[in-house]
C-alpha positions as CSV (number, residue, x, y, z in Angstrom):
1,X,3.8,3.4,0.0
2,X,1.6,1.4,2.8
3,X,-0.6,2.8,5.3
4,X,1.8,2.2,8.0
5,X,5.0,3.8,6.3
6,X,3.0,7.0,5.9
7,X,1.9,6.7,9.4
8,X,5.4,6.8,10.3
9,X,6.3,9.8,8.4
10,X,3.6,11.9,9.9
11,X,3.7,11.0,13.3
12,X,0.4,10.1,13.9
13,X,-1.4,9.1,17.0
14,X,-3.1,5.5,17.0
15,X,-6.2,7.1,17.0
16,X,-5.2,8.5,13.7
17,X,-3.8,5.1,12.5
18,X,-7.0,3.2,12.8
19,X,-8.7,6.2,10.9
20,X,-6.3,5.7,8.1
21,X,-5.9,2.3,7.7
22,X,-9.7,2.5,7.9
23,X,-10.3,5.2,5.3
24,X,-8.1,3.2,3.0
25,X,-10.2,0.3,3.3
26,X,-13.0,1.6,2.3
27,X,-11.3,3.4,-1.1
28,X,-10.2,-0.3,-1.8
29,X,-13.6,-1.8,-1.4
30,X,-15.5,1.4,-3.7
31,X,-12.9,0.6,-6.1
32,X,-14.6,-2.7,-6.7
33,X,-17.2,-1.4,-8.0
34,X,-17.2,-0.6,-11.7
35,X,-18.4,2.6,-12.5
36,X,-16.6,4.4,-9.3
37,X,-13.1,2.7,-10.1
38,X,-13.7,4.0,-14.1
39,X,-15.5,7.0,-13.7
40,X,-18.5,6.8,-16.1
41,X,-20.4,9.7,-14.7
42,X,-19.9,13.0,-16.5
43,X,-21.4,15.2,-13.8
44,X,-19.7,15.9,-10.2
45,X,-23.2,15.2,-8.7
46,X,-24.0,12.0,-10.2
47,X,-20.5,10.8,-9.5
48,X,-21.1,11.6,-5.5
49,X,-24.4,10.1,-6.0
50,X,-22.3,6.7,-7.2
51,X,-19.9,6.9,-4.0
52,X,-22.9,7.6,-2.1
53,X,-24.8,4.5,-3.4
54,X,-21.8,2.2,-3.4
55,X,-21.1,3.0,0.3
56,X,-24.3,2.6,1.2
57,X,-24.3,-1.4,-0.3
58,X,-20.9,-1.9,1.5
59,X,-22.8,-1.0,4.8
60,X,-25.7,-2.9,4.1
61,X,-23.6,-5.9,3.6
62,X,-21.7,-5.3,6.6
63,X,-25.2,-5.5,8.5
């Protein structure tokens, strides 16, 4: 199911579209990274921690 199909089945304002597409995005870029697409971490924390560190190189890139 794409982004836009579901869009269609909720409703959604564009507002909510952009938000979406944009949250999706960013799943599909976190996913490149190894450890967050397999899940090495045993611990919730360390796993945020992970996400929290991949985001932040995604941004930095962007910059």
């Amino acid at each position: 199911m794409t982004a836009t199909s579901r869009v269609v089945m909720l409703g959604a304002t564009v507002t909510g579209i952009a938000a979406l597409i944009r949250a999706e995005l960013l799943l599909r870029r976190l996913k490149g990274f190894r450890g967050i697409n397999s899940r090495y971490e045993k611990t919730a924390t360390s796993y945020e921690a992970a996400v929290t560190l991949a985001s932040f190189l995604l941004w930095a890139r962007s910059v």
